[in-house]
C-alpha positions as CSV (number, residue, x, y, z in Angstrom):
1,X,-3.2,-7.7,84.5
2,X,-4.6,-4.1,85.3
3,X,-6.6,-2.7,82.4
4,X,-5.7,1.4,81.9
5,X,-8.2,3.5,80.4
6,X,-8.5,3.7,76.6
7,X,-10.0,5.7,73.8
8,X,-12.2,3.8,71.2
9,X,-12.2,5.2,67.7
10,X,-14.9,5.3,65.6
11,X,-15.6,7.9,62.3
12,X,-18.1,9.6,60.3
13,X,-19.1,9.4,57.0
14,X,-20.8,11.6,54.9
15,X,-22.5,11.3,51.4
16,X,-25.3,13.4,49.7
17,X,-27.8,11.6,52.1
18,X,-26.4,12.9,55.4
19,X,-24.2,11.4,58.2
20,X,-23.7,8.1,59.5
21,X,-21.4,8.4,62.8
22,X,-20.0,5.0,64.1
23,X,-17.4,2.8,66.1
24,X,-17.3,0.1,65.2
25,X,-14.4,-1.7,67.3
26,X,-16.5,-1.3,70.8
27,X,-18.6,-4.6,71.3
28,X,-21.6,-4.7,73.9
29,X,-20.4,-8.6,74.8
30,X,-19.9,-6.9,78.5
31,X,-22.8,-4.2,78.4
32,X,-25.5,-5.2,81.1
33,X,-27.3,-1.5,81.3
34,X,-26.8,1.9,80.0
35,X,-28.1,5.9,80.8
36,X,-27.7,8.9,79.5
37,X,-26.2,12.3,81.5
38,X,-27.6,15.6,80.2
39,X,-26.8,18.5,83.0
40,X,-28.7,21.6,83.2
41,X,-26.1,24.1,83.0
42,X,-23.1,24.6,80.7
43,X,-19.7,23.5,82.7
44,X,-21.9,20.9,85.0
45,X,-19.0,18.7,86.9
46,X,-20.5,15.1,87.6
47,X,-17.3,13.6,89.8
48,X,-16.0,11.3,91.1
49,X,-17.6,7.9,91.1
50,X,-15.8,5.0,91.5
51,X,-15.7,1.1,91.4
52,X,-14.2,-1.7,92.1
53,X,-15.7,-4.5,89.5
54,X,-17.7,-2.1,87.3
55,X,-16.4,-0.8,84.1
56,X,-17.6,1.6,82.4
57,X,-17.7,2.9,78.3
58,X,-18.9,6.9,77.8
59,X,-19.8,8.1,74.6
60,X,-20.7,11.6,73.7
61,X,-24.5,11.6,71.6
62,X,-24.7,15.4,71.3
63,X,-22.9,18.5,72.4
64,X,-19.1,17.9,73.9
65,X,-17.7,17.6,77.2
66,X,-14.4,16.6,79.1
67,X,-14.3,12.5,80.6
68,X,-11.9,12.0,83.6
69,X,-10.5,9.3,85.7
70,X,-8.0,8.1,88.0
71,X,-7.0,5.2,89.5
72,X,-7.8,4.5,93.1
73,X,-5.1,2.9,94.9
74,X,-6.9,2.9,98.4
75,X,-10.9,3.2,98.6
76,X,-11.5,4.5,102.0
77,X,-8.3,6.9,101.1
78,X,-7.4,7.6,97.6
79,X,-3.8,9.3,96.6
80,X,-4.9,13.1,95.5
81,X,-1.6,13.0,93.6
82,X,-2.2,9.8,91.5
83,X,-2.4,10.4,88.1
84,X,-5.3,12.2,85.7
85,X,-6.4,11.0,82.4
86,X,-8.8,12.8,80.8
87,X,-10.2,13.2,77.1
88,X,-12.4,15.3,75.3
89,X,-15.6,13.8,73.5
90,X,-17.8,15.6,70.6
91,X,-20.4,14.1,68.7
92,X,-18.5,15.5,65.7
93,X,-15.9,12.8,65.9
94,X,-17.2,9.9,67.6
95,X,-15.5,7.9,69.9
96,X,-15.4,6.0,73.1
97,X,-13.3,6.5,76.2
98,X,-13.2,2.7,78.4
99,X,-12.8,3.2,82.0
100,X,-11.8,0.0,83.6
101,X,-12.3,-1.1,87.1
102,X,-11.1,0.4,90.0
103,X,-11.1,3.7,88.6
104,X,-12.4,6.7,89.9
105,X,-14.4,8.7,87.0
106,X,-15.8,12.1,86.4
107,X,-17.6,14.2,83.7
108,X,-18.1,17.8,82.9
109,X,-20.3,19.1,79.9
110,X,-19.1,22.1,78.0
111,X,-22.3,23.0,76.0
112,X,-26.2,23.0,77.4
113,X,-27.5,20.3,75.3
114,X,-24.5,17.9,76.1
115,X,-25.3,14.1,75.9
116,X,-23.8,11.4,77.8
117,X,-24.5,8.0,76.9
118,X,-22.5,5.7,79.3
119,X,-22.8,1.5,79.1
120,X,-21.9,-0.3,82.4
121,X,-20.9,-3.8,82.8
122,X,-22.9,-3.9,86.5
123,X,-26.3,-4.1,86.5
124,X,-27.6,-1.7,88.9
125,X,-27.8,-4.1,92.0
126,X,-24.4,-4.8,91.4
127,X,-23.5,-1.4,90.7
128,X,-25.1,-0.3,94.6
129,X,-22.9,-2.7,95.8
130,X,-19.9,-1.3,94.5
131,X,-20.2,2.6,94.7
132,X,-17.7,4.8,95.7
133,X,-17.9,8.3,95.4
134,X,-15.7,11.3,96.7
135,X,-16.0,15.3,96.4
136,X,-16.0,16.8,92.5
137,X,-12.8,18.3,93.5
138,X,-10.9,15.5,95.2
139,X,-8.7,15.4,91.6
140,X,-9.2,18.5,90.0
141,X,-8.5,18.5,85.8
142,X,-12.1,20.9,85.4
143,X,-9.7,23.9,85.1
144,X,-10.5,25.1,81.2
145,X,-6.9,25.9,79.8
146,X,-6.8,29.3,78.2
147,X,-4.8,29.0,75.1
């Protein structure tokens, strides 16, 4: 069975002491390494990275920004047409977007101080095994919809 990409709720609480963000229905059973993205310009498009064993969980620490993926059908020559998900992330309302294996993904930040923390199920050997990548424009959902 394919897994499809997913959003993971979480919440945050507040009381006269502060904040306490959380989600608490992600496990790290399948977390082998994490890192965190912070671009140096607003807008920043990190895309498209893809693999074929490697899953991967993103969650926004600071700032917001726009998570992307698509399947890839064929790895030497993906369908352009194949379709987009993509979510937006804020660490005002925390929550973490799965991307399963065999997806392509991307990321784009929309403030300066944007944080990415993203948990891998590869280590890195196993990761540089499995490492496809293809232009930031192959799919294109970066267009900011004027509304």
């Amino acid at each position: 069975m394919i897994k499809k990409p997913n959003k993971i709720p979480g919440d945050k609480i507040f009381d006269n002491r502060g904040s306490l963000s959380f989600v608490n229905s992600f496990g790290f059973n399948r977390v082998k390494r994490f890192y965190l993205i912070q671009n140096h310009q607003k807008n920043f498009i990190r895309a498209w990275h893809a693999h074929k064993k490697e899953e991967k969980y993103f969650f926004c620490v600071e700032g917001s920004c726009q998570i992307s993926c698509v399947a890839v059908n064929n790895f030497k020559n993906p369908n352009k047409s194949s379709k987009i998900y993509s979510w937006v992330l804020s660490d005002q309302k925390p929550e973490i977007i799965f991307i399963p294996k065999g997806y392509a993904n991307g990321s784009m930040n929309f403030s300066i101080n944007t944080k990415i923390l993203v948990f891998s199920s590869s280590t890195l050997q196993q990761s540089a095994s499995d490492d496809y990548r293809y232009p930031f424009d192959y799919w294109n959902p970066w267009s900011i919809i004027k509304r």
